[in-house]
N, C-alpha and C positions, 0 to 999 in steps of 0.2 A: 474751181469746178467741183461737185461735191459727186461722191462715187456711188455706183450704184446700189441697191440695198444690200444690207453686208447679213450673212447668216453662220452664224456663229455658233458650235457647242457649248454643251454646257462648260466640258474642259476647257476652252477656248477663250468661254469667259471668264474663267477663275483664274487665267494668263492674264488677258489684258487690261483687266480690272489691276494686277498687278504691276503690267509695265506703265500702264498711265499713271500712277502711284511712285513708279521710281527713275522712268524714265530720263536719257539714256541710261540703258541698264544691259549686265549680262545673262546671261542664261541660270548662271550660280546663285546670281542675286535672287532674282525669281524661283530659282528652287528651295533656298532657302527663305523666303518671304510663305512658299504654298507646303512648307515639310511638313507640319504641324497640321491645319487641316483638310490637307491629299493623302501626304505619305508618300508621294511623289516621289522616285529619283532623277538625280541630274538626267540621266537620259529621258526618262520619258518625258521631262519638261523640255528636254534641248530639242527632241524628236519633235512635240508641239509645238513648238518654236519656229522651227526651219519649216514647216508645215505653214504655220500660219504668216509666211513670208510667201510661199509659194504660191499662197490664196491671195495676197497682197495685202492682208492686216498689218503686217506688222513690214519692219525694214530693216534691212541686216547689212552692216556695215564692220569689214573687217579693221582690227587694229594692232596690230601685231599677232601673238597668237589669239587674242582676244577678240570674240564677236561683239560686237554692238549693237543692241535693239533698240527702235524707236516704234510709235504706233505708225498707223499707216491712216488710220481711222480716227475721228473722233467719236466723243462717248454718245454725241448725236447721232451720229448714222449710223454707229452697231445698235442703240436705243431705236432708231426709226424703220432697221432691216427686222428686228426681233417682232416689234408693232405690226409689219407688214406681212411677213409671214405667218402671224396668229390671225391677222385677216384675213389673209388669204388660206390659208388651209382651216383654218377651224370653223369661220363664219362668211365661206364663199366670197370672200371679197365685199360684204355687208357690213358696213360703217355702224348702221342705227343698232343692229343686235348687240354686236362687239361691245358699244357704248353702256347699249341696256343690261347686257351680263356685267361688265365693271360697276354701273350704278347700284345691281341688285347685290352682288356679293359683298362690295363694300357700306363702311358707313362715313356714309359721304354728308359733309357737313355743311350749314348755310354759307359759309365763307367758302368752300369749295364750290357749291353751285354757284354762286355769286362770279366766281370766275371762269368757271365754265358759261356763265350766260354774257360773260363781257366780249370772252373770245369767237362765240358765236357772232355776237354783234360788230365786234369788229369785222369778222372775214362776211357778212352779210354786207356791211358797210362796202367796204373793198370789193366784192364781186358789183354792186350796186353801181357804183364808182366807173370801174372797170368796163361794164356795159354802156351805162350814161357816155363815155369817152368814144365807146367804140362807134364807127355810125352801124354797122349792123346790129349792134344789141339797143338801138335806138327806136320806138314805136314812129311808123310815120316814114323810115330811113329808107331811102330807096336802094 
């Protein structure tokens, strides 16, 4: 069952980018993976740590004096909750602009459109599909 959209700081990211990386991991590990460039101390990572447990990203499991962290999340859904909340706050919940500011800011290349028009085709295919099956998306279906 995949959880619901996950919204993450920026701090938050620069955690779990780390424990997916070293996973299971301690809190030491991860402070010393983020010293260099946070400047983080153990505390303020452990403080984000038990934090982002609380939120339910991440999973904390005791081991003697030792805590244990696993993600909670995959890089999909923190990826999908990031997508959804730039949709939803930046672009009203509007699909087509979101699309047309990523296509104008970038340089997007013929093999990138190329697969942007496969994957259109496909879920056109699929909704297509999906209607033809159903009798209500059927012309004529009573």
């Amino acid at each position: 069952m995949s959880k619901p959209n996950v919204e993450l700081t920026e701090a938050e990211w620069s955690v779990i980018k780390a424990v997916w990386d070293k996973e299971p991991c301690t809190a030491p590990a991860i402070q010393g993976t983020l010293l260099q460039p946070t400047g983080w101390t153990y505390s303020t990572v452990r403080t984000l740590m038990d934090r982002m447990v609380a939120k339910g990203v991440l999973k904390a499991k005791k081991a003697g004096k030792l805590t244990i962290y696993q993600s909670a999340v995959t890089r999909e859904q923190a990826q999908r909750g990031e997508i959804f909340y730039t949709l939803k706050h930046a672009f009203n919940g509007a699909l087509t602009p979101m699309v047309q500011c990523l296509l104008d800011a970038n340089d997007v290349t013929h093999a990138e459109l190329g697969e942007l028009k496969k994957l259109i085709a496909t879920y056109e295919a699929a909704g297509a599909a999906a209607k033809s099956s159903h009798p209500a998306g059927r012309k004529g279906a009573a």
